[in-house]
N, C-alpha and C positions, 0 to 999 in steps of 0.2 A: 657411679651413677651415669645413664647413660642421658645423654638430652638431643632428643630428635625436635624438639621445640624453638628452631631457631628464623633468623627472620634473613629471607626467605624459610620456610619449612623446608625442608632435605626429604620429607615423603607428603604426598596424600591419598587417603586412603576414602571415597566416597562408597559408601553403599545404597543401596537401591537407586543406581543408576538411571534405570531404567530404557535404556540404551542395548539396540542390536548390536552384535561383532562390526559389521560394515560401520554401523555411527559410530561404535566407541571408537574404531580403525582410526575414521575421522574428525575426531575429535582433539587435536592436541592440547597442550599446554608448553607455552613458552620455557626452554631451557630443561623441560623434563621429559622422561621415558615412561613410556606406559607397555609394561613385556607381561603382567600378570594381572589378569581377569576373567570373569566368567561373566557370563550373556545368558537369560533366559532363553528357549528355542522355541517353546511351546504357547508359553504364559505371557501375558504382561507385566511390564515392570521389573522389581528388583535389579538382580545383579551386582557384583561387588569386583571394585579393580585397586591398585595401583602405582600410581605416578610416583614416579622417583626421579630424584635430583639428576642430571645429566653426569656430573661430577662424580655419582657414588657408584663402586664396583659392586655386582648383586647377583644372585643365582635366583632362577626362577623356581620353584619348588611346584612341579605339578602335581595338581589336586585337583583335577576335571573329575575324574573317575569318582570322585567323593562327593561329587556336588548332586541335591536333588529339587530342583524345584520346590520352593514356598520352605522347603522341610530346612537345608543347610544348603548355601549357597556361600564358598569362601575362595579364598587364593592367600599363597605367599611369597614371600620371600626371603633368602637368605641374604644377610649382610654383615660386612667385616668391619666389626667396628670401635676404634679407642682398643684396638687386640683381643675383641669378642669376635663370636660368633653370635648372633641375634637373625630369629626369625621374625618377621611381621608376617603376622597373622589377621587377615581381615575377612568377619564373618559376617553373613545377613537370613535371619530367619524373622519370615513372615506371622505376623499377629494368627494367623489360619493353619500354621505349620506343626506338626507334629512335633510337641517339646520331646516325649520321650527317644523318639529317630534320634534328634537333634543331637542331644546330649549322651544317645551312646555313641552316633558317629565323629563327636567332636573327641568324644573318650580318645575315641581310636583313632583316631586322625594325630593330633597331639603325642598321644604315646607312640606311634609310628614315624612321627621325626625330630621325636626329643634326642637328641646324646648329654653325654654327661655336660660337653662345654659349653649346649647353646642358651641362651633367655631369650624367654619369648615377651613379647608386645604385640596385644591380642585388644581388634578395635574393630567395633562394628556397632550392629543393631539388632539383638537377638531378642526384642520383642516380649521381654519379661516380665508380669505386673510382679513387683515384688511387694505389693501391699496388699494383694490376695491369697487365695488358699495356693 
């Protein structure tokens, strides 16, 4: 089991930031990196980034090309860890967002960098009444 729940946290992951490239640029966080996020261009709000432990080695896994306004707004990363391979995955879809887009780009987003050896840990805000139709 892997446990990213420690104190300091080793990742955070905010979504709907709501933060331009240039703010999020200058925004730091004491002791951690921030190399994976996305910025709305058009819209206000949203946006999903994050921050990792200065400590942890990480590949940045781009996914700009994937991202749509209001519809799937995510980023990841890769990290080596306890001798995994582990992606974090951080998604933001907007209450106004097109569920069906959502859920077939996340289909294929997911199936396009699964391999056999990696788990994913997948955190965000997708926005879902799961007590309606």
């Amino acid at each position: 089991m892997l446990s990213l729940l420690t104190e300091p946290p080793q990742l955070i992951c905010p979504t709907e930031h709501h933060l331009k490239n240039y703010e999020i640029d200058a925004t730091p966080i004491s002791n951690y990196k921030l190399d994976a996020k996305y910025c709305r261009k058009k819209l206000k709000n949203g946006g999903v980034c994050i921050y990792i432990q200065e400590a942890l080695k990480f590949t940045n896994i781009s996914l700009q090309k994937h991202c749509k306004e209001q519809d799937i707004e995510n980023t990841a990363v890769q990290l080596k860890l306890n001798k995994k391979n582990v992606i974090i995955f951080c998604v933001y879809r907007a209450p106004s967002g097109d569920f069906d887009y959502f859920i077939n780009k996340l289909d294929y987003i997911l199936n396009s960098i699964h391999t056999y050896k990696t788990e994913f840990i997948i955190c965000g805000d997708i926005n879902i009444n799961y007590l309606g139709n």
